[in-house]
PLY file of the C-alpha trace (Angstrom):
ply
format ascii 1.0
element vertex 69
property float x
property float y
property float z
element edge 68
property int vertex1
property int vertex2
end_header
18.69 -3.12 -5.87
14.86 -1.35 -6.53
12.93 -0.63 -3.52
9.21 -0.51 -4.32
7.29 1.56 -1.74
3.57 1.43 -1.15
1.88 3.88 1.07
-2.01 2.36 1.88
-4.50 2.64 4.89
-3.73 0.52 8.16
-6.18 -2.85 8.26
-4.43 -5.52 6.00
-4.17 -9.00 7.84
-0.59 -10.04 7.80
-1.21 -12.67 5.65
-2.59 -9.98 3.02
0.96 -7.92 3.11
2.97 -11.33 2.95
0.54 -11.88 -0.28
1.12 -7.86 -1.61
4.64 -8.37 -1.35
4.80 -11.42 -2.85
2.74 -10.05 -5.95
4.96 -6.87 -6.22
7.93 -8.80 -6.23
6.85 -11.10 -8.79
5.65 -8.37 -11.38
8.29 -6.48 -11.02
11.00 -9.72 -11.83
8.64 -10.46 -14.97
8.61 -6.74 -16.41
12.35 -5.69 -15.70
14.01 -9.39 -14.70
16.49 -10.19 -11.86
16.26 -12.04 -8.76
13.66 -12.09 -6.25
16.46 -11.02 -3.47
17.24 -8.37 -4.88
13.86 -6.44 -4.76
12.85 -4.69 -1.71
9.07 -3.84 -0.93
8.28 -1.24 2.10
4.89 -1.01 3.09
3.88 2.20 4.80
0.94 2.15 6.47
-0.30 5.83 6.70
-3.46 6.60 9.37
-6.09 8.20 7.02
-6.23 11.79 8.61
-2.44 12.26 7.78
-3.66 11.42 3.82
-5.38 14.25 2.06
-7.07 14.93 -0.65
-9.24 17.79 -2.25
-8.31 19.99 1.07
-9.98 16.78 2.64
-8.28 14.50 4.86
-9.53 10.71 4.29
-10.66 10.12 7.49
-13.11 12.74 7.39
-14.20 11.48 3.16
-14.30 8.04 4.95
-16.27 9.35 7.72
-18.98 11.01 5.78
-19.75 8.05 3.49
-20.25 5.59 6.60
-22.61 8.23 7.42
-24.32 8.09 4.31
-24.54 4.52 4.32
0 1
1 2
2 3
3 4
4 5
5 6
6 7
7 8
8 9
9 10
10 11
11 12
12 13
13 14
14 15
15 16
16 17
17 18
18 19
19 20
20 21
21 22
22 23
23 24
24 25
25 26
26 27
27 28
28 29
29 30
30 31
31 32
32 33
33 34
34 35
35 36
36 37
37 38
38 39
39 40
40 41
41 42
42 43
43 44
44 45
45 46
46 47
47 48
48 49
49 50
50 51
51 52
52 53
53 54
54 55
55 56
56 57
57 58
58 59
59 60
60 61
61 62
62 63
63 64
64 65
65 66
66 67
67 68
């Protein structure tokens, strides 16, 4: 049973998930076959100042380029 896990920001609509899932489920049956109930999809929502990059958290990256318009 394969679980795909994607980690992304907070702020998709519920429809938008139902869509994700949908499309991650779908790829993965056409590249390595099975059945749809089989595949598992977790969505982790991860706030951006607990995601880092560049000894940056996001939140602060997203921060500045609001402020730079």
């Amino acid at each position: 049973m394969p679980l795909l896990t994607v980690e992304l920001f907070p702020g998709r609509t519920p429809e938008k998930k139902r869509e994700l899932i949908q499309a991650l489920t779908d790829t993965y049956l056409q590249v390595c076959g099975g059945k749809a109930q089989a595949v598992t999809i977790l969505l982790k929502e991860v706030d951006p100042a607990d995601w880092g990059v560049g000894g940056r958290s996001y939140a602060e990256i997203i921060a500045e380029a609001k402020a730079q318009g």
